[in-house]
MINU-960688 format. One line per field, with one value per residue (C-alpha): x, y, z. Coordinates in steps of 0.05 Angstrom, whole numbers. Layout:
<recs>
xx = X  ...;
yy = Y  ...;
zz = Z  ...;
</recs>
This chain:
<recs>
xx = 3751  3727  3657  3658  3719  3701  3700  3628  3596  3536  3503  3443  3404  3399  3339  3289  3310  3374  3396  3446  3476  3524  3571  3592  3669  3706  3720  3664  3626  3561  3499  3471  3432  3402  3366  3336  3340  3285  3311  3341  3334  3407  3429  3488  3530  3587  3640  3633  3671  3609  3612  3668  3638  3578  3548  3514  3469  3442  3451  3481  3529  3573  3613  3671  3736  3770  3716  3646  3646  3591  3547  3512  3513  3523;
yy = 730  798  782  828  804  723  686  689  644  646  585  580  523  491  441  440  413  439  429  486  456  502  458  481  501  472  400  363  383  390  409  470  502  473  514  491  520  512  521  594  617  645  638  680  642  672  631  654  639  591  566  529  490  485  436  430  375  376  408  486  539  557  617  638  682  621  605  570  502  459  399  351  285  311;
zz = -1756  -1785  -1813  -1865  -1896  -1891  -1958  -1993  -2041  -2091  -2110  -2162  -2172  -2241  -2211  -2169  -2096  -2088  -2020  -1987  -1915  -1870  -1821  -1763  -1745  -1680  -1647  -1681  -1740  -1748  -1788  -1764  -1827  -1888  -1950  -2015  -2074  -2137  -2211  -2221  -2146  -2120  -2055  -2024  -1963  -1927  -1881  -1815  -1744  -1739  -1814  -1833  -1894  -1938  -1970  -2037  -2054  -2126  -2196  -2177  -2208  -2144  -2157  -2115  -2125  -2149  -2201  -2217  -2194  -2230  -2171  -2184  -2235  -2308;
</recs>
């Protein structure tokens, strides 16, 4: 996979305590990286040969080419 052209994502954090968690790709997946995020703090993720999914725990505005995605209980 060319790195430069994997999918990105940018998630903000609309409370405090938002949790960001990367799994890992192949046979069995796996945690491998977790984040968090405080009210108004933006993290930028990108899918990678070793990323295959992320996970957002909490209240976040996750942006992708497809569209903002609201998390978290409303």
């Amino acid at each position: 996979m060319d790195e430069l052209l994997a999918e990105y994502v940018v998630i903000k954090a609309l409370e405090d305590g938002v949790t960001i968690i990367g799994l890992t790709r192949g046979d069995a997946t796996r945690f491998h990286h977790s984040e968090k995020l405080d009210k108004g703090e933006v993290m930028i993720a990108q899918f990678t040969s070793n990323t295959s999914a992320i996970k957002v725990r909490g209240k976040a505005d996750i942006q992708t080419r497809h569209g903002v995605i609201k998390s978290g209980k409303e």
